[in-house]
C-alpha positions as CSV (number, residue, x, y, z in Angstrom):
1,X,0.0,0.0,0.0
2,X,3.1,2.5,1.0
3,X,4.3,1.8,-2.7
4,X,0.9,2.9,-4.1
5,X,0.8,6.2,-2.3
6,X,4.5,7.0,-2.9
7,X,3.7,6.5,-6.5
8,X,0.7,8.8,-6.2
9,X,2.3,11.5,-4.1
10,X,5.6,11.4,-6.1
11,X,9.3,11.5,-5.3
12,X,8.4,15.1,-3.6
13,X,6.4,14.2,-1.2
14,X,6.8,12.7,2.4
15,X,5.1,9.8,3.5
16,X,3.9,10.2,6.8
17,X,1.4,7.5,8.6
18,X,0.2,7.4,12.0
19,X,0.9,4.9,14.8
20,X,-0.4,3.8,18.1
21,X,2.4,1.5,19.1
22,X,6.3,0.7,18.9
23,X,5.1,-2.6,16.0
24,X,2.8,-0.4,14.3
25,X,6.1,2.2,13.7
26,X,8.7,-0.3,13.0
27,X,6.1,-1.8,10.0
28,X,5.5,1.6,8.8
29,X,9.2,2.4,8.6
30,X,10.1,-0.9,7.6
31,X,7.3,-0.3,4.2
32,X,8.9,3.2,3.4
33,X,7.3,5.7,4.8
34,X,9.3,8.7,6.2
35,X,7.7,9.7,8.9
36,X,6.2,7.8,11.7
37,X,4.0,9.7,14.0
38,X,3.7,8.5,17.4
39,X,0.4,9.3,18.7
40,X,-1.3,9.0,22.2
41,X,1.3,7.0,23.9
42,X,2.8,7.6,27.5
43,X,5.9,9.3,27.2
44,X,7.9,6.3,28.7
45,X,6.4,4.3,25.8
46,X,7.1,6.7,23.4
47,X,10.5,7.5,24.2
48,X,11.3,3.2,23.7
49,X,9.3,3.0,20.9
50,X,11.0,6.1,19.2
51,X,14.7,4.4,20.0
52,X,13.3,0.9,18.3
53,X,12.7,2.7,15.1
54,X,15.4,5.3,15.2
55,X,18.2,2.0,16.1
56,X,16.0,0.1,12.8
57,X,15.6,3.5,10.8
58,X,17.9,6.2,11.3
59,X,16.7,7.7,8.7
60,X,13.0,8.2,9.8
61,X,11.4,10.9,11.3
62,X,10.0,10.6,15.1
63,X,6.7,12.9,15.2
64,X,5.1,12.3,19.1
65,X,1.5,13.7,19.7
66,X,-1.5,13.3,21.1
67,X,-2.8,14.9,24.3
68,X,0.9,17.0,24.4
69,X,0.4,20.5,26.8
70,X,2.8,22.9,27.2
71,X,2.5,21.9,30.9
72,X,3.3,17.9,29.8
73,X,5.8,19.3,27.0
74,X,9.5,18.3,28.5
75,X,8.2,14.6,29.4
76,X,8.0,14.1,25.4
77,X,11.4,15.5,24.7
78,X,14.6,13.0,23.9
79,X,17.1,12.0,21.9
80,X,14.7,10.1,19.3
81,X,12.1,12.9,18.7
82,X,12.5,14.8,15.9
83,X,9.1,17.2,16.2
84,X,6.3,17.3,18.4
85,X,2.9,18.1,17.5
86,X,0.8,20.0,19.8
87,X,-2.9,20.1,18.6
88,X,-3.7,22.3,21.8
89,X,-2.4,24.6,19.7
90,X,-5.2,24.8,17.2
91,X,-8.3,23.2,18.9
92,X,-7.8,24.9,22.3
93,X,-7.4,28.4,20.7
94,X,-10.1,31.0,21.8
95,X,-11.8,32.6,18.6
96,X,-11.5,36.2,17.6
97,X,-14.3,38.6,16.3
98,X,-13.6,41.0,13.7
99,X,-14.8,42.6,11.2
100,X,-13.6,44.3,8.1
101,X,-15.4,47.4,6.7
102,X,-14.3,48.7,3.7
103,X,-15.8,52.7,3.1
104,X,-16.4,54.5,0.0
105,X,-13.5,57.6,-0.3
């Protein structure tokens, strides 16, 4: 299926796919994709997981998220994770009103 998509996507794109555990990663990474993202696990889970596929796959990018905080932040940090999502960032945001009024000279 990896093969499909990369055809599809092209030699310019990145092939990213999301995982919930450390055999869910190694089998992505071990198909081709490029990035493996991490998602929902403990950080003591993640950070094991994201060695087993960095010592198999150097190459592969480590993406952790799911349920990340600013306050929870440092605990996903290591040696074996290249970028952290934070969908707090987004979801959590408060909204803005404004309004644009555009008058005649």
């Amino acid at each position: 299926m990896i093969l499909g998509v990369r055809r599809a996507g092209g030699f310019t794109r990145r092939l990213g796919v999301e995982c919930s555990s450390a055999g869910e990663a190694l089998a992505a990474a071990g198909a081709g994709a490029d990035i493996v993202l991490l998602d929902n696990l403990a950080p003591q889970e993640l950070h094991a997981a994201a060695a087993r596929v960095k010592a198999a796959h150097p190459g592969v990018t480590v993406e952790a998220s799911g349920g990340i905080v600013l306050g929870t932040l440092p605990q996903f940090l290591g040696p074996h994770i290249d970028v952290v999502s934070m969908g707090c960032l987004t979801h959590s945001a408060p909204a803005l009103d404004f309004a644009l009024r555009v008058l005649e000279p």
